[in-house]
Structures are given as C-alpha cells and as structure tokens.
C-alpha positions in Angstrom: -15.7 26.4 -38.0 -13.5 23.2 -37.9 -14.4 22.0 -41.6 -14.3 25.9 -42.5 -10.4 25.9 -41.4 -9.8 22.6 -42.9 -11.3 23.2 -46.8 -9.0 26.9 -46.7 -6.2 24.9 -45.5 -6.6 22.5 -48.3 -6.9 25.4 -50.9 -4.1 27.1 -49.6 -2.1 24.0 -49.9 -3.5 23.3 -53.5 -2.3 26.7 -54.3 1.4 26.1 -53.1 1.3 23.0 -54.9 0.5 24.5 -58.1 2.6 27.3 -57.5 5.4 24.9 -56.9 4.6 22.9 -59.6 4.4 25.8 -62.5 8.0 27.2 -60.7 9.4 23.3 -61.6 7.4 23.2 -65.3 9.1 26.7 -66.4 12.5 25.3 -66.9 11.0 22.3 -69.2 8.5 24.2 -70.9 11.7 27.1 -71.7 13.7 23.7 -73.1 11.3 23.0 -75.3 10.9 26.2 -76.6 14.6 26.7 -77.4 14.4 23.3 -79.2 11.8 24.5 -81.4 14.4 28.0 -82.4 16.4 29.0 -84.7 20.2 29.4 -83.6 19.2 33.4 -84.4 16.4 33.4 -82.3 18.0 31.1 -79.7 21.1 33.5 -79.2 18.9 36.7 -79.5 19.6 39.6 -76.9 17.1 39.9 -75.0 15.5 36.4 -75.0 12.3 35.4 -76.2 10.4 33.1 -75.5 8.7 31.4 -78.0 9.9 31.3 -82.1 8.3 32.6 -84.7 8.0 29.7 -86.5 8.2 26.1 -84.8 11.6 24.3 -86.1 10.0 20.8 -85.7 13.0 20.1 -88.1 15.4 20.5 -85.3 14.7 17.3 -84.4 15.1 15.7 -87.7 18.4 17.1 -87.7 19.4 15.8 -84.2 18.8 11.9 -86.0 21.1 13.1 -88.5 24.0 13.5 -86.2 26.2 10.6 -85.4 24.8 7.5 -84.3 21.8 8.4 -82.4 20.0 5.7 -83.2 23.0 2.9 -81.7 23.3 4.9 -78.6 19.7 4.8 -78.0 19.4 1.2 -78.2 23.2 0.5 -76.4 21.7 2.8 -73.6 18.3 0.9 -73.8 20.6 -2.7 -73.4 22.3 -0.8 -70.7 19.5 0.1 -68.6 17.4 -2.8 -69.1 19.6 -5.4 -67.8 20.8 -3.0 -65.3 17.3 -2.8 -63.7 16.6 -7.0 -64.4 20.2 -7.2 -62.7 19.2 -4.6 -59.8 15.8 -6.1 -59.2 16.9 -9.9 -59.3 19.9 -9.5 -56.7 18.9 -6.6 -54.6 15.7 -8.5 -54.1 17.1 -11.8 -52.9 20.1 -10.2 -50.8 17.2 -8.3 -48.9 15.3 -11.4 -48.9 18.0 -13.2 -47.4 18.4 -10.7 -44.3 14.5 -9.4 -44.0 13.5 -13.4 -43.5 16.4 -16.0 -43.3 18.5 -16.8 -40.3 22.0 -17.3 -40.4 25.5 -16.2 -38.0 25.9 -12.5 -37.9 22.9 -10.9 -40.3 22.8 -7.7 -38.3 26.5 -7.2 -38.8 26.4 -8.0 -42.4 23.8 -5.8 -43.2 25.4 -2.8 -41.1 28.6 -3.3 -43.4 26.4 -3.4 -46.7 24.8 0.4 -45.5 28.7 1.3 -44.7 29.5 0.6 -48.4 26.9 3.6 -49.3 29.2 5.9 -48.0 31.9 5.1 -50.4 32.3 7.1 -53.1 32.0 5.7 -56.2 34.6 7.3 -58.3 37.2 5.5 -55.6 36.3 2.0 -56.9 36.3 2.7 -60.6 39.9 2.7 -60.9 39.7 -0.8 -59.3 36.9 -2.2 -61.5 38.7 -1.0 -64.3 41.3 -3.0 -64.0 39.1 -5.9 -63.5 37.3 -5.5 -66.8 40.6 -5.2 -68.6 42.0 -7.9 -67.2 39.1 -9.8 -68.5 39.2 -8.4 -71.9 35.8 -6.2 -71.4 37.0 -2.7 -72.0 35.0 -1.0 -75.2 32.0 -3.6 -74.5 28.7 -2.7 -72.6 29.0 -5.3 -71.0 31.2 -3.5 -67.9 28.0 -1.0 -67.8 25.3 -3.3 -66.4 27.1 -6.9 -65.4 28.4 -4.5 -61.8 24.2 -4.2 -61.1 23.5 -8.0 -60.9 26.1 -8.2 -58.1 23.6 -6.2 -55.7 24.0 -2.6 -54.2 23.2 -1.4 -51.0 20.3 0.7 -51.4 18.5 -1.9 -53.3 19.2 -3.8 -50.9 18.0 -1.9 -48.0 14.9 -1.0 -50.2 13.9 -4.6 -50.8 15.1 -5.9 -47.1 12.3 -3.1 -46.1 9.6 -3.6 -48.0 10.0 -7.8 -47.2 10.2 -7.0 -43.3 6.8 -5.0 -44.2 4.8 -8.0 -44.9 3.2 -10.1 -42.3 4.6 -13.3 -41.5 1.2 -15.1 -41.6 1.8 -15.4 -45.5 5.1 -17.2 -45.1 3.9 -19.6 -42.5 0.9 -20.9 -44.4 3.0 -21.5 -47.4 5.5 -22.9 -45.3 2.5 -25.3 -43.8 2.0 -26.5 -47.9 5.5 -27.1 -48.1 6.9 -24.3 -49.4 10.5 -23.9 -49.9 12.1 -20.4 -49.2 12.9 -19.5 -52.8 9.3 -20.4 -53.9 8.0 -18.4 -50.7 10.5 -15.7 -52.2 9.2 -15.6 -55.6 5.6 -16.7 -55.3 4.6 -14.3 -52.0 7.3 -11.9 -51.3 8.0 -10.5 -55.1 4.5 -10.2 -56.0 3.1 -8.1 -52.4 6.3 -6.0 -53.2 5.8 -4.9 -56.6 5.5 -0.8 -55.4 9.1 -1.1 -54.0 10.3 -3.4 -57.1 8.9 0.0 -59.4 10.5 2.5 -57.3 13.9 0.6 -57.3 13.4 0.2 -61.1 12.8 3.9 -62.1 15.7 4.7 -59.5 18.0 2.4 -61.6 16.7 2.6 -65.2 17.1 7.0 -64.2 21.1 6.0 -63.2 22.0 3.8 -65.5 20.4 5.7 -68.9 22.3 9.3 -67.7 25.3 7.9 -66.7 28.6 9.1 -68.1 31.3 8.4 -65.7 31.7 4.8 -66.4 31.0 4.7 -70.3 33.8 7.2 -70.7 36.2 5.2 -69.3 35.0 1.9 -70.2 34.0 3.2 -73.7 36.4 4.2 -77.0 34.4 3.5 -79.9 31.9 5.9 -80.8 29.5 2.8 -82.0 29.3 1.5 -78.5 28.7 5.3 -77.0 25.6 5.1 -74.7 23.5 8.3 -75.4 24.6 10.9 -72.9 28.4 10.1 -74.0 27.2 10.4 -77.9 25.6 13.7 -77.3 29.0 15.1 -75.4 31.2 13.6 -78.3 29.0 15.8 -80.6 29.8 19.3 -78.8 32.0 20.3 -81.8 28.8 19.8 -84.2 27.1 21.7 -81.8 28.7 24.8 -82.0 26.5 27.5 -83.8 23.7 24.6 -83.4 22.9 24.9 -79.6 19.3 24.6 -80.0 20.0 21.1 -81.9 21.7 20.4 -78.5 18.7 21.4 -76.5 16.3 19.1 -79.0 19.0 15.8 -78.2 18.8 16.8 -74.5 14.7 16.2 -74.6 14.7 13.3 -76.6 17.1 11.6 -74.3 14.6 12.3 -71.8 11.3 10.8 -73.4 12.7 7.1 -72.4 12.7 8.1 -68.2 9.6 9.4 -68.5 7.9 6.7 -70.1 8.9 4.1 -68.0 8.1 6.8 -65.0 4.6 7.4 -66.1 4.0 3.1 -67.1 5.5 2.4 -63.4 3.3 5.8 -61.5 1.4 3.5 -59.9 3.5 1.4 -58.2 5.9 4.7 -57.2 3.0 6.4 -55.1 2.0 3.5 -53.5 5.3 2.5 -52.2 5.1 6.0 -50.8 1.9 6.4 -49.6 2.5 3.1 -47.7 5.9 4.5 -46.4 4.5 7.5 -45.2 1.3 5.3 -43.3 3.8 3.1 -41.6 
C-alpha cells in the first residue's frame, strides 16, 4: 500500500511539473513564433499562431539594424568582467568573515545585509558624479568596475557556502604551512565552485539586461550595451514589431548558454542547500 501511495504521488507530481513547465514554455514558444511572422500575420486579428511561411530572414534583418554586433560584444565586456569582478571580491569579502578573526565581524557583516535594502536607483545619482568627476562617463568602464568592489549578496552567498565546509581542510593545510590566501584559493574556491556558478549566472543575468546604468552612463550609440541598442531602435521598429521580437531572442541566446554550460554547478548548490 505504502509504495502504491508513494509511485501515484510521484506521478501526480510529475504531472504538475510538466503541466507547470508547458504553462512557462507557451510564452517562449509564442515569441518565437512571432519572430518567424510577417508584420501582416503578426498584427492579424485574430492571432495565429504559427506563419505560413518561416521568416528565417527576420533575423538577418535584425543584424542589419544598427550596431548589433558592438553592442553584443560591449555587453559581452560588460558582463564578463562583471562576473570576474563579482566572483574575485564577493568571494574574499565572504572569505574574510566565514574564516578570519578580526574586531567586530558580526557587526560588519550585519551592516553589509543592511546595504541590500537600499535601493539602487538612490545611489546612482551619487556614482554618477563619481565617474564624471573621473572622466568615465560614455565608457563601459562605469558598467562593470562598481562589481569588483563587492556586493552584499555575493557576499553572503560566498560567506555561506565557505562556513559550509569543514574546518578539517583548513587545519591540515594550515599544519603544511599554509597561508590564509593560499588556503583561500587552493581549498575554499575549488569545494565551492556550485555557489561560484550560481553567483556567476545571477550576475552575468544582471549585468547583460541591464538598462538603468548604461542610459545614464552611456551617450554614444557605439558604446550602447545591447538591451539599450535595441530600445534606441524603437523608431525602426515601428511597422517591424516582429524584427523586435527576433532582437529580443537573440539577446537571450548569450544567458542561456552560459545557464546550460554552468547547470551543473546551479543544481548542486541547491540540492546541497536544500540537504542542509
């Protein structure tokens, strides 16, 4: 009876999970289908939902507009050295207070969570005027250089996943002589490599659909990251709204790649969060 109950509870929750899963794929698949339309067919009253014959040339058209290519690759510079930035800091700073000793670690690290709460559209204005004090405005540089100064959920992240690993490790390497950064970056960064591909799909995710920040820092359409370049385009795009749809997905193939390459790592952070 037992086993009975337990194999229909796992197809019931097989079946929600599906369900749940084609409710979330419908959107996507839709997307793709209006990418693939004419502007006729994508405006048509009532909708349909697939073309009558694939526009595959949508996209060509979408490589035609602006500078698609530059954005892709400022946004690529962006996010990159965002996430080498986020994983380099955040993981010493959590380092620091998961293992070191030092004056008033518990108070520090409850004023780094209080800096979560802040919003951050209240400290652009003063970062702005930092970066054009310092000549930076209309570079990329103002983009990215803010992640190598450590944020608080990295932080926490990191601090977590370091207080999850037995001490054992760090007092045998200790015994061979060890000094805390090589403990750091020989034993610590290598047994937390599931939290370092969580905290580097969060970031890359931020960082490449971020639009607040480039259009302030931002004025010349060659140093547009992507989601800025497709927003300058919205004149182009009128009576083209499909070519809009097609820009929207290929903006996307760059988060799921890296999603997919760092999978692994992502479900075992989370499997190990959830045994703990």
């Amino acid at each position: 009876m037992k086993s009975s109950r337990k194999k229909s509870g796992k197809i019931i929750a097989y079946i929600a999970i599906m369900i749940s899963s084609l409710i979330m794929l419908v959107p996507f698949v839709k997307a793709i289908l209006n990418s693939l339309k004419t502007y006729a067919e994508y405006t048509a009253v009532p909708p349909t939902w697939f073309p009558k014959d694939f526009q595959w040339s949508n996209y060509a058209e979408v490589l035609k507009l602006g500078d698609f290519g530059t954005q892709t690759m400022n946004s690529f510079i962006v996010a990159i050295l965002s996430v080498v930035g986020t994983l380099l800091s955040c993981s010493l700073v959590g380092y620091a207070f998961a293992r070191l000793r030092f004056p008033f670690k518990n108070v520090l690290f409850m004023f780094v969570l209080g800096t979560m709460m802040i919003p951050p559209v209240v400290i652009i204005i003063p970062h702005f005027i930092i970066f054009n004090s310092m000549n930076m405005l209309d570079t990329l540089t103002p983009l990215w250089v803010i992640e190598w100064l450590a944020q608080p959920f990295g932080i926490f992240l990191m601090r977590q996943a370091f207080l999850s690993i037995p001490g054992e490790y760090e007092e045998s390497a200790k015994m061979e002589g060890a000094n805390p950064l090589r403990i750091y970056w020989r034993i610590y960064m290598p047994l937390s490599l599931p939290s370092l591909a969580t905290l580097s799909i969060f970031t890359f995710m931020t960082k490449w659909n971020e639009i607040l920040a480039p259009s302030i820092y931002l004025s010349s359409s060659e140093k547009f990251t992507l989601p800025i370049g497709i927003l300058g385009l919205k004149g182009q795009w009128v009576g083209n709204e499909q070519l809009m749809v097609a820009a929207a997905l290929m903006s996307l193939l760059p988060i799921l790649l890296v999603f997919l390459f760092a999978e692994k790592y992502f479900v075992q952070n989370h499997t190990a969060s959830g045994i703990k």
